[in-house]
N, C-alpha and C positions, 0 to 999 in steps of 0.2 A: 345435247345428249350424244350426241357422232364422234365428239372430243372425248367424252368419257369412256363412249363404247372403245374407242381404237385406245387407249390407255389403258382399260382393261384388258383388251386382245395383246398387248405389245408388255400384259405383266407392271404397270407403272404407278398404278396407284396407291395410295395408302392404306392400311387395313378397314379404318373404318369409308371410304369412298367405296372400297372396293365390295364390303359388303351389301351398303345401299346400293349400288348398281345389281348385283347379283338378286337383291328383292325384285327390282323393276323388272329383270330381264324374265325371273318366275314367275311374276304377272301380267308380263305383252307379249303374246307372242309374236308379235312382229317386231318389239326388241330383238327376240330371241333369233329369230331369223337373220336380222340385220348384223347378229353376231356372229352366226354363223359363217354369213357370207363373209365376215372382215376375216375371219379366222382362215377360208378358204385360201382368200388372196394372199393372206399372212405366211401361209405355209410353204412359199419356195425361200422364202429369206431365213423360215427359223432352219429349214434343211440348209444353206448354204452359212450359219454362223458359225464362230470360230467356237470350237465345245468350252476349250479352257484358257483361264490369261496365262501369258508365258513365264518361265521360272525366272523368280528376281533379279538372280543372278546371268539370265541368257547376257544381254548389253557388254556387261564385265568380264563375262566369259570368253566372248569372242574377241576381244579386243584383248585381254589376254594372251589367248592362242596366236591373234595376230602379231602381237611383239612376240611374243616365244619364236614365233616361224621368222621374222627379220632377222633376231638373234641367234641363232642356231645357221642360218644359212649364210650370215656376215656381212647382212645388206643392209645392216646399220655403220655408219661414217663417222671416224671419228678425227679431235682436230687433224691426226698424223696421214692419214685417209683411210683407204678400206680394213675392217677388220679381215684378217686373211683366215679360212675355212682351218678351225681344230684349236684354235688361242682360247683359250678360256672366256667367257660368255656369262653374264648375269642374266640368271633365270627369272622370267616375270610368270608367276603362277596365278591361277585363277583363286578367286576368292574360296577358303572352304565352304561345303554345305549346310555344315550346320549353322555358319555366322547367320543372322539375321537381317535382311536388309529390306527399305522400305516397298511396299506396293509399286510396280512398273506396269505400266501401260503399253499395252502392244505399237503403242503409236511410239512412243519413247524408246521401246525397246529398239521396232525398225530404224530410229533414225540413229539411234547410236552405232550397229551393226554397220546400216548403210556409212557412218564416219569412219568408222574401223576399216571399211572396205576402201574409202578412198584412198585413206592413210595407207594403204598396203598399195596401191596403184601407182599414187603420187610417187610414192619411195622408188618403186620397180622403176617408174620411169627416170626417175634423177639420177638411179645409180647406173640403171642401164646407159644412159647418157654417159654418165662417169667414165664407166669401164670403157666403152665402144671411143671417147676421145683418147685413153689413156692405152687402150691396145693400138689406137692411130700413130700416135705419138711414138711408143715405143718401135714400133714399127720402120717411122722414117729415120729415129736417130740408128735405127740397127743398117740400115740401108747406107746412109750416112757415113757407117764405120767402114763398111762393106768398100764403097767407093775411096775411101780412103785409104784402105789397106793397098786398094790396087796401085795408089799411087806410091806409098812406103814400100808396094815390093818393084814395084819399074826402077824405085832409087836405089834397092837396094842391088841389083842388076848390075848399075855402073858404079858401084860404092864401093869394090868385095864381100857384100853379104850382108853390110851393113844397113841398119836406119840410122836416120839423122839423130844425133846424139847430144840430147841436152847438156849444157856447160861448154858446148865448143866457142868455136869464133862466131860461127854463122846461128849457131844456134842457143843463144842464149840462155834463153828462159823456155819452158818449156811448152809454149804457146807457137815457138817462134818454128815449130818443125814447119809448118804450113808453109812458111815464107820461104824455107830453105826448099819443100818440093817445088816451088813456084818457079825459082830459081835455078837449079837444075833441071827443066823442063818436065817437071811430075805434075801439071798445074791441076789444083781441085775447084770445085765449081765452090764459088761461096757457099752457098744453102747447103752443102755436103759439110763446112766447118762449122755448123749451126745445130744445135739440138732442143727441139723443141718442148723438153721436159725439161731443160734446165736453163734458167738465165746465163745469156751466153757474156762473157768477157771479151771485149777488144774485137768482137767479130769471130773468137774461136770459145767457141761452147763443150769442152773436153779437155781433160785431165789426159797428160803425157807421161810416158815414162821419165824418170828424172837417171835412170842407169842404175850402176853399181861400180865400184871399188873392186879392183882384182884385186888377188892375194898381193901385190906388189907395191897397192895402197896408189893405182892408176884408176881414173874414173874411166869407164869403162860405158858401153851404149848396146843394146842390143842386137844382135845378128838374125839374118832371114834362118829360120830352120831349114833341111834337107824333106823335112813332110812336113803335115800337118797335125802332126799329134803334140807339137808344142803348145801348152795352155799355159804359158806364160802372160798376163796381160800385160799388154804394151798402150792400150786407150781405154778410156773410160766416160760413161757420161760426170760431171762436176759435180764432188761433194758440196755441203755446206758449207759456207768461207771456213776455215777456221777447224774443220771438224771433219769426222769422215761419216755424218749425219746425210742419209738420202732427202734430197729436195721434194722426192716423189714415190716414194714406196718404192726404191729398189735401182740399180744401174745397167744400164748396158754395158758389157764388159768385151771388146776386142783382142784377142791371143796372138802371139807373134807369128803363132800358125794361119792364122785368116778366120778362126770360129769366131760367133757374136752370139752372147747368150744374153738373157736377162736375171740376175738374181737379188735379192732379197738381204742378202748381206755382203757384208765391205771383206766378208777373209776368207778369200779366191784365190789367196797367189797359191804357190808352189808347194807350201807349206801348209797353206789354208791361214794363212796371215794377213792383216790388215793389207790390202794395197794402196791405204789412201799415206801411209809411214811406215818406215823401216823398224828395222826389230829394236832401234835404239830410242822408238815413239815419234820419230821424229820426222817431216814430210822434206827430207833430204834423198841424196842417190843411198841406195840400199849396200848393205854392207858384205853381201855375197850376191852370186850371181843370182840366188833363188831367193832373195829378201827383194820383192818386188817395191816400190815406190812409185805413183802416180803421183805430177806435181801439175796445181791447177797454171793455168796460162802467166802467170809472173814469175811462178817459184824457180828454183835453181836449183841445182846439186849442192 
């Protein structure tokens, strides 16, 4: 009878058990008693229960919100890498409320919420990772140019003004300036010829100037400027073989001035023209002094 009284007190039974018990309990009073007291002990759990089940839709909603907030803030990756903050973004909306959807259980509710929740944690830590290697990185090849520069203006010192000039004798291909500062006592430390964002070539990891064509139809090399307000590029980190496609969402870009910026597309030069080919398309010496051309470490004027 103790099983039926607590399944009475706990609301559990069937209508007709539940009236048979209700007879007994009006005819004992020590039933009646012994209900009393369950209901006593009963009543800190019925004050601490949950009043109502959760909306059906809570699970779908927040997981919902949680791609909406990945989406919107750009901390979704895609194969080319980050989407960059304001590029147009597929909205994931929550279900409307009128749909219908089945009975959920607070138990199933929390565990989906809690999934959503990791799923937003996991992401923050992968891309944070991302970013924090890709600001590294960007970092030492901008360092990299830096030290570099110093050595194309010490040559350019004893040169008359000049950098080493892809298409010469000594300087072949446009990989080979390194060898020429080496040569003339400009020497760079290897890991300064290396760029860690882009698979380096032959030990030199950057794209050189390839020159230009004076009015006179002379191939022609670049000169130190008198300041630094020359944003001319003269280095680059390496396009895609073949392409002026970034390897890594965007280049470090060195000017004949000494600046080193990082940007997001290839048309930097003078003009705002490709610098990976000259105005003729073509990944030759450039066809005026401001049709810039960067040529990866084999190419040639």
């Amino acid at each position: 009878m103790n099983d039926l009284l607590l399944d009475y007190a706990l609301d559990q039974l069937p209508p007709g058990e539940r009236a048979a018990v209700e007879a007994r309990v009006a005819a004992d009073p020590v039933l009646a008693a012994q209900l009393a007291r369950l209901r006593s002990a009963l009543a800190p759990l019925a004050a601490d229960r949950d009043p109502d089940d959760p909306p059906a839709e809570l699970a779908t909603t927040a997981i919902a919100r949680t791609a909406n907030f990945l989406v919107e803030n750009g901390l979704f990756t895609t194969a080319d890498g980050f989407i960059e903050p304001g590029e147009p973004t597929v909205r994931v909306r929550p279900p409307a409320r009128e749909a219908r959807w089945l009975p959920i259980s607070r138990v199933h509710a929390n565990a989906a919420v809690a999934a959503g929740i990791l799923l937003v944690v996991s992401a923050l830590g992968i891309v944070g990772v991302q970013r924090a290697r890709h600001g590294y990185q960007t970092l030492v090849c901008q360092n990299n140019m830096r030290e570099l520069h110093s050595a194309l203006a010490g040559y350019s010192e004893v040169h008359g003004g000049w950098f080493p000039q892809t298409g010469s004798a000594t300087v072949p291909v446009a990989g080979a300036f390194v060898d020429e500062l080496d040569r003339t006592g400009q020497p760079t430390p290897a890991t300064a010829r290396l760029c860690p964002m882009a698979a380096p070539a032959k030990g030199v990891g950057y794209a050189y100037s390839l020159g230009f064509t004076d009015p006179l139809g002379r191939l022609t090399g670049l000169r130190k400027p008198d300041s630094a307000d020359d944003y001319t590029p003269i280095l680059a980190d390496l396009p895609a073989d073949g392409t002026s496609r970034s390897l890594h969402g965007g280049w470090n870009v060195l000017t004949v001035g000494g600046g080193v910026r990082f940007t997001t597309t290839s048309a930097v030069g003078p003009d705002q023209d490709d610098i990976f080919s000259n105005t003729a398309g073509l990944r030759r010496a450039g066809l005026h002094r401001d049709d810039v051309c960067l040529g990866s470490p084999f190419d040639r004027p």
